[in-house]
TIVOVO-268010 format. One record per residue (C-alpha): residue number from 1; x, y, z. Coordinates in nm, 4 decimals. Layout:
> NUM,X,Y,Z
...
This chain:
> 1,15.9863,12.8299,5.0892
> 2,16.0940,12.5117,5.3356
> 3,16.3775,12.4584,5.0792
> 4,16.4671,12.7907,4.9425
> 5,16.5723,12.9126,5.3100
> 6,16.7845,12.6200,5.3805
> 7,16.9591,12.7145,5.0618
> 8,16.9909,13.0559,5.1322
> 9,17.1158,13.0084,5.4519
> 10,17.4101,12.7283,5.3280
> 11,17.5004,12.9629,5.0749
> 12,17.5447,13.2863,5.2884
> 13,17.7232,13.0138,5.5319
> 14,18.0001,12.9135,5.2499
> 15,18.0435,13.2652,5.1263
> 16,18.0969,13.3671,5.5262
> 17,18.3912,13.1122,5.5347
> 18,18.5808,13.2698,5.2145
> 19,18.6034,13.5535,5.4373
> 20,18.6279,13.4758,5.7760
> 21,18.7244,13.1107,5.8829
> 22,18.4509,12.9926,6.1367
> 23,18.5730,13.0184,6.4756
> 24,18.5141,12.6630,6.6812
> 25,18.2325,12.6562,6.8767
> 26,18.1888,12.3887,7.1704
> 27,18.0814,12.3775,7.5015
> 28,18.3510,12.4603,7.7178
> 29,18.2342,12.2429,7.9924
> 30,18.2448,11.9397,7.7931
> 31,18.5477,12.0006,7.6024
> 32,18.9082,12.1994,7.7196
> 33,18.8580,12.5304,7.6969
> 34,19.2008,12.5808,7.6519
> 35,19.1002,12.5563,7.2711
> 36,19.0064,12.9331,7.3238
> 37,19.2808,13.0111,7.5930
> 38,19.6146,12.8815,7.5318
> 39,19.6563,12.9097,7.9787
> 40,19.4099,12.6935,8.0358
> 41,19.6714,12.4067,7.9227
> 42,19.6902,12.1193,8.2277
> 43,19.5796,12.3817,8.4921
> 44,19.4693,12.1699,8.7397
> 45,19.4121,11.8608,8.5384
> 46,19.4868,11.6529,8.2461
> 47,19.2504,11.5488,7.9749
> 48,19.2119,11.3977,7.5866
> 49,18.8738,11.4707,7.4241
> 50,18.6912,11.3927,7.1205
> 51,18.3877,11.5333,7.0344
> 52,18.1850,11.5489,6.7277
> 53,17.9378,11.8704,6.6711
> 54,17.6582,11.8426,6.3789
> 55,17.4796,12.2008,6.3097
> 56,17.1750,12.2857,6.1186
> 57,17.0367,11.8986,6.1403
> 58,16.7878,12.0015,5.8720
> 59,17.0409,12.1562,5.6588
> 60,17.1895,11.9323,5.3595
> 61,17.5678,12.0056,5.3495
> 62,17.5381,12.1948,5.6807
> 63,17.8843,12.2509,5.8593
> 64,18.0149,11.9497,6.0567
> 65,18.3021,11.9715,6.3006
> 66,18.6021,11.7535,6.4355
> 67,18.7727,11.8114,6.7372
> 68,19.0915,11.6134,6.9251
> 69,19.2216,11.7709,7.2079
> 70,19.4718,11.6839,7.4835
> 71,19.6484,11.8402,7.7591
> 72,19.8560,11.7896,8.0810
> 73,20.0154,11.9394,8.3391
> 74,20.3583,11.8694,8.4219
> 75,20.6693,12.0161,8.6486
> 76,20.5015,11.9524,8.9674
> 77,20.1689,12.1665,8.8362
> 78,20.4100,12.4426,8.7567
> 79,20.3762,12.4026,8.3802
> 80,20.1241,12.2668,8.0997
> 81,20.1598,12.1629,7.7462
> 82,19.8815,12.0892,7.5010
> 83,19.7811,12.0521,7.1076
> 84,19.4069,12.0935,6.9467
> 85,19.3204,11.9307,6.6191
> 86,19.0203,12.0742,6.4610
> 87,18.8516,12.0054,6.1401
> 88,18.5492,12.1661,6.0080
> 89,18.3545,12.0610,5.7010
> 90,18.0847,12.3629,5.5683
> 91,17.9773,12.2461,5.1856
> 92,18.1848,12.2783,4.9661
> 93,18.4800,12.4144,5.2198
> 94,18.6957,12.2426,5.4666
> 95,18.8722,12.4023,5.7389
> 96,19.1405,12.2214,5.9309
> 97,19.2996,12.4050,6.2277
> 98,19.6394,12.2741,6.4968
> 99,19.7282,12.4379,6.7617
> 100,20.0799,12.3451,6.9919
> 101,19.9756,12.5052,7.3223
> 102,20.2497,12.5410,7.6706
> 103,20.1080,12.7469,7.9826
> 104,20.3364,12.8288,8.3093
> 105,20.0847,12.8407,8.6258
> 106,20.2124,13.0333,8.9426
> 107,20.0532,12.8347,9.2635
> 108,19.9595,13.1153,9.5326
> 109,19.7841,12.8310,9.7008
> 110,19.6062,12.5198,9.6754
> 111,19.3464,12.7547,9.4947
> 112,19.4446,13.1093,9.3793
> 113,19.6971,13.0092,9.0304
> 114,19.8039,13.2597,8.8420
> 115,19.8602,13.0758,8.4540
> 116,19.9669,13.2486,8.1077
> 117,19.9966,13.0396,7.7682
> 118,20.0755,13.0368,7.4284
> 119,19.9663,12.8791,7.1372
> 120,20.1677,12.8537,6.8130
> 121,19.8842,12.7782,6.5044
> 122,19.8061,12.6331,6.1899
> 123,19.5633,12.6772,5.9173
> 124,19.4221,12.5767,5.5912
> 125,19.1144,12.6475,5.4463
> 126,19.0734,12.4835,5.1225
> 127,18.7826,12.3434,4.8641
> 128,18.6790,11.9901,4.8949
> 129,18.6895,11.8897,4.5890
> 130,18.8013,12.0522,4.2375
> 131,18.6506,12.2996,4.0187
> 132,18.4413,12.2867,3.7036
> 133,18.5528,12.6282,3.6333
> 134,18.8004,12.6516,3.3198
> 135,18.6756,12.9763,3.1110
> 136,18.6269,13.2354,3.4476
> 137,18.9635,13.3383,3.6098
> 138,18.9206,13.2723,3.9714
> 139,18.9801,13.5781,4.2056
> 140,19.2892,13.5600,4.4653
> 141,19.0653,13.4481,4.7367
> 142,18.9015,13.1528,4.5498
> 143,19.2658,13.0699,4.4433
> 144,19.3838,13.0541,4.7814
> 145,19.1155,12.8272,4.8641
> 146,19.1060,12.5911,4.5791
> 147,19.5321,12.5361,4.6456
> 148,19.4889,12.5044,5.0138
> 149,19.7601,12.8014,5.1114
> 150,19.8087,12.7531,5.4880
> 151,19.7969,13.0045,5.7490
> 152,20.0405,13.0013,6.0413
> 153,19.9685,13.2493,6.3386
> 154,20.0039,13.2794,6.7788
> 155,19.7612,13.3080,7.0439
> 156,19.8292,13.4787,7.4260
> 157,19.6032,13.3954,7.7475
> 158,19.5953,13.4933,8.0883
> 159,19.3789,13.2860,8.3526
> 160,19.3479,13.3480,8.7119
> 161,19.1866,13.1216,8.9537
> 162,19.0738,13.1785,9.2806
> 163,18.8857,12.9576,9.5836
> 164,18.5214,13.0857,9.4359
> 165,18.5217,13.2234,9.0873
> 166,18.7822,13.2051,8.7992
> 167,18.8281,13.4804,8.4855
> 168,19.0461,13.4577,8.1543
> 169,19.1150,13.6011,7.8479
> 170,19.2727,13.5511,7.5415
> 171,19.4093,13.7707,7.2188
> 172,19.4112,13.5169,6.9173
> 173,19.5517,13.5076,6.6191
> 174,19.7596,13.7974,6.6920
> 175,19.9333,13.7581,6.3707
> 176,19.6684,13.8144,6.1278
> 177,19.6045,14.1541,6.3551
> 178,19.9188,14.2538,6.2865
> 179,20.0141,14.2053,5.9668
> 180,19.6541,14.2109,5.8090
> 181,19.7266,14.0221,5.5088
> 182,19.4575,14.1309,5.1681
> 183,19.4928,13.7633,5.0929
> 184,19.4158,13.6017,5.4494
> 185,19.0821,13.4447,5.4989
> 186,19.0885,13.4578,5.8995
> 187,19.0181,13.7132,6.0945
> 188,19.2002,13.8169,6.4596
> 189,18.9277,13.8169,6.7620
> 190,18.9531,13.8075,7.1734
> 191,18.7705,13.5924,7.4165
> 192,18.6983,13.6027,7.7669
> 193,18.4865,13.4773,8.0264
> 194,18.4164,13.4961,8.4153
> 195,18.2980,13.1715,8.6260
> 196,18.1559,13.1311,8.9654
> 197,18.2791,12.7909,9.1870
> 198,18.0327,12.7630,9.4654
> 199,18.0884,12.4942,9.6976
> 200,17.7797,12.3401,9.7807
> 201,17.7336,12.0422,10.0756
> 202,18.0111,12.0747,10.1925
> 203,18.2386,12.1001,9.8558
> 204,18.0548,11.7201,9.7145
> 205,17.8669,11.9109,9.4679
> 206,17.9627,12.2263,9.2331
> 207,17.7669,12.4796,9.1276
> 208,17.9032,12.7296,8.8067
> 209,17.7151,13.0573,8.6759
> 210,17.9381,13.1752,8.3855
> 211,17.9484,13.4737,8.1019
> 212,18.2097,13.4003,7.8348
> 213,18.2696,13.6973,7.5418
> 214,18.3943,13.6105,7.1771
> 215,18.4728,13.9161,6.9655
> 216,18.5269,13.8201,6.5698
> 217,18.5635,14.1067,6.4609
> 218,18.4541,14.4614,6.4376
> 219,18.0722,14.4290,6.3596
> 220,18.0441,14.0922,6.4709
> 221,18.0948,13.9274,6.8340
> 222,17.8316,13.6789,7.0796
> 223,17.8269,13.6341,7.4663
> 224,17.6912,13.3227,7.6221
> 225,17.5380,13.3463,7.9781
> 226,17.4923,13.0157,8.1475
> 227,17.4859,12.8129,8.4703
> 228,17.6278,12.4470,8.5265
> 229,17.5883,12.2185,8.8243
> 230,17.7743,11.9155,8.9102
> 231,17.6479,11.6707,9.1473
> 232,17.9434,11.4162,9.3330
> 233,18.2062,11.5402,9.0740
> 234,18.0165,11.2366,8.8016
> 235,17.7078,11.4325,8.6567
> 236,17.6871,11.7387,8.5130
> 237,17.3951,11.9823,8.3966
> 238,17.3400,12.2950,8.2855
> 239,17.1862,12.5436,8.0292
> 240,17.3131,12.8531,7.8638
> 241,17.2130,13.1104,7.6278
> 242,17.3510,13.2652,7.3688
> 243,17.3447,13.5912,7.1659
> 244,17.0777,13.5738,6.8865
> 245,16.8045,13.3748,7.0865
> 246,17.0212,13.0427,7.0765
> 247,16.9505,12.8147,7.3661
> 248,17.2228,12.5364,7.4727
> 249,17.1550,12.2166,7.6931
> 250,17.4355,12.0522,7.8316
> 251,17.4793,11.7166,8.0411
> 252,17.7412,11.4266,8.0888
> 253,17.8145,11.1428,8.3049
> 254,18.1682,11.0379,8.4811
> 255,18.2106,10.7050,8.4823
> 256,18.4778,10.4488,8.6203
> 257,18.6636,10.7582,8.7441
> 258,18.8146,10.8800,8.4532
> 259,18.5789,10.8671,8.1694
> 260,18.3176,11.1083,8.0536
> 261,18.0873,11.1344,7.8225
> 262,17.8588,11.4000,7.7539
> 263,17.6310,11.5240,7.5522
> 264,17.5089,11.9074,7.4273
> 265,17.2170,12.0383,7.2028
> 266,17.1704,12.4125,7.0897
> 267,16.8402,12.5506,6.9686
> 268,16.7839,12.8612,6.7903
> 269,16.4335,13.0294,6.9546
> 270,16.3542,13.2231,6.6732
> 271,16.1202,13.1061,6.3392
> 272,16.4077,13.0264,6.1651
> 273,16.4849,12.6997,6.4005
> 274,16.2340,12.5514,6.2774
> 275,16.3870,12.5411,5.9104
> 276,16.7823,12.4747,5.9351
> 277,16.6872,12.2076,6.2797
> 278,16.9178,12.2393,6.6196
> 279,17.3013,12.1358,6.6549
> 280,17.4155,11.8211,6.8450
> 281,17.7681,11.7807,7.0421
> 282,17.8838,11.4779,7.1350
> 283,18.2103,11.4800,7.3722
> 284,18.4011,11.1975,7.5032
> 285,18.7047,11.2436,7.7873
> 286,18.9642,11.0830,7.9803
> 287,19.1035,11.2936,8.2715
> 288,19.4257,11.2290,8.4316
> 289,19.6541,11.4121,8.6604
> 290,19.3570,11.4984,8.7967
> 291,19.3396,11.7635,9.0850
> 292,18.9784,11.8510,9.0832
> 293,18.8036,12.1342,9.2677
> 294,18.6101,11.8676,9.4508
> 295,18.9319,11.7046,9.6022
> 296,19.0979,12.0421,9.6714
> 297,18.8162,12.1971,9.8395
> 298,18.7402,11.8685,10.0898
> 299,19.1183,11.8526,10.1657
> 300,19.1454,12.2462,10.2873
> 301,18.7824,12.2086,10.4683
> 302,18.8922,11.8703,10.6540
> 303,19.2302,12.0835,10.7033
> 304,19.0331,12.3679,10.8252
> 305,18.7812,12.0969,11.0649
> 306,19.1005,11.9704,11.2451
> 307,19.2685,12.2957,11.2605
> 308,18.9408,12.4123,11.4384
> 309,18.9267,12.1543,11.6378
> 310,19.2328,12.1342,11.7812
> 311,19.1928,12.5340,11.8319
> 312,18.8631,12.4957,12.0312
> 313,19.0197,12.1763,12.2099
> 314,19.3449,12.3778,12.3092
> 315,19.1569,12.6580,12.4343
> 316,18.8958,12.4749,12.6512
> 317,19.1900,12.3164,12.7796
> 318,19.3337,12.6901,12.8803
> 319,19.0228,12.7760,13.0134
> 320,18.9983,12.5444,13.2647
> 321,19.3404,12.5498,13.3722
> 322,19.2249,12.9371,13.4064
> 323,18.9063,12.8090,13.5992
> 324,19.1491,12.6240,13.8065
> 325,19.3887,12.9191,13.9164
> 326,19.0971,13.1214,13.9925
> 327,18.9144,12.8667,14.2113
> 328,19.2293,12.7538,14.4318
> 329,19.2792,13.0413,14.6171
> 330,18.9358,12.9975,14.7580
> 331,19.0843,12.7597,15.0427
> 332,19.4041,13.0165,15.1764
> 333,19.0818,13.2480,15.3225
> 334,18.8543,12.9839,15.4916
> 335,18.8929,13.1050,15.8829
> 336,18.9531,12.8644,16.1199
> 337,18.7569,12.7925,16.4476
> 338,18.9499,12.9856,16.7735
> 339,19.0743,12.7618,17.0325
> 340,18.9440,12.8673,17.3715
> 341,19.1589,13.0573,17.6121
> 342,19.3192,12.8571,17.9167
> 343,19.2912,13.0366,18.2644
């Protein structure tokens, strides 16, 4: 039974991919989310990322995943431009994925930003490897996949960012909704996702509850639910869970500034985890432009400090001049001693 479900399960796997193209699944912490939401392209920051993701560890064949990322803001903040390369290898199956990616990001403030994005895609699904077939005519879908015919499609995001929680969402591959093709093997979904930024002592650490929403399609969709903290803007933490009893631990390290390296395991909590094993992430990033939440939020409150400050200093200083005027007149009503009348 040990290796007949591991079978099973790789086999229902493969067949899943001739219909539906697996969507990418990282943490968004560790990696830019922007791979989801073409907006999120150098808002706030700049970044390149590799990271390597290894599911069903006790599953020969099991799907494997690729993914180079980079983005950066530019135009004073005002604008962002980014490109994903993704690769996916699932059997007998490989998927390869690029995405171009620009954003334009309307600055209320040093924390409410207003950014919307596109994303301009590419994809090809295709058979590693040839066939052995030569007497059964394959069907159009096995055709497509054994000659690698690419897929070219367009993503649209909207994120908005505020001084304690940020929200997003994204309608991608728009294309494929529209025109629907009988031959296509991806399907159009949505994503979306809500985060919490609470400032803790005094803005040095971070603190992020989170619910993010990926709809596939019409019968199938997840939601993760999670909660990140980040401790002197160099470690990170967190756990999340995920539709179908799937448990995700996160953590990474930020070293010599710019550098970080993280790592991420995901656990299915049902009998079945036992069989296929968990999935491992592995994420390594370089940030640059950087304009991080911990910097903005130390700036305004050391703004606010002095602002206060000077306030409280300005109107002591009115108050006793106040004091003052009140307290002089005092003298014009002291009465004087009478001088004694001469006779």
């Amino acid at each position: 039974m040990k290796r007949i479900l591991p079978i099973l399960l790789l086999i229902h796997l493969g067949c899943a991919h001739v219909s539906a193209q697996d969507i990418p699944l990282f943490s968004q912490k560790l990696t830019n989310s922007f791979i989801y939401n073409p907006s999120m392209a150098g808002h706030t920051f700049g970044s390149a990322t590799y990271s390597f993701r290894q599911n069903y560890a006790n599953v020969p064949g099991a799907p494997r995943s690729h993914l180079l990322s980079a983005h950066t803001p530019f135009a004073n903040y005002r604008m962002g431009a980014g490109i994903n390369i993704f690769q996916e290898e699932v059997n007998f199956i490989r998927n390869t994925y690029v995405s171009i990616a620009g954003a334009y990001h309307i600055h209320f403030d040093r924390f409410n930003i207003l950014s919307v994005g596109l994303s301009g895609e590419y994809n090809l699904a295709r058979l590693s490897g040839t066939s052995n077939t030569t007497t059964i005519s394959p069907d159009p879908v096995y055709y497509q996949l054994q000659n690698g015919d690419p897929t070219y499609d367009f993503s649209f995001g909207v994120n908005y960012q505020s001084r304690f929680w940020k929200a997003g969402f994204a309608l991608n591959r728009m294309a494929t909704s529209w025109l629907k093709s009988e031959t296509s093997n991806l399907t159009n979904y949505y994503s979306a996702y809500v985060q919490g930024l609470i400032p803790v002592r005094n803005g040095q650490d971070l603190l992020e509850p989170y619910v993010a929403l990926r709809n596939f399609s019409e019968t199938n969709d997840t939601y993760d639910i999670g909660i990140y903290y980040t401790y002197d803007a160099k470690l990170m933490g967190g756990v999340a869970v995920r539709k179908g009893n799937v448990y995700n631990v996160s953590i990474g390290y930020k070293f010599l500034k710019r550098f970080m390296v993280g790592y991420a395991r995901e656990m299915i909590g049902s009998s079945i985890g036992g069989y296929v094993g968990s999935a491992n992430e592995f994420t390594l990033r370089f940030d640059f432009n950087d304009e991080t939440y911990k910097d903005r939020f130390q700036t305004d409150y050391k703004s606010s400090k002095d602002i206060r400050k000077r306030t409280d200093f300005q109107n002591k200083r009115q108050m006793k001049k106040t004091q003052k005027g009140l307290e002089a007149p005092k003298k014009k009503f002291m009465f004087r001693k009478a001088k004694p009348v001469e006779e």
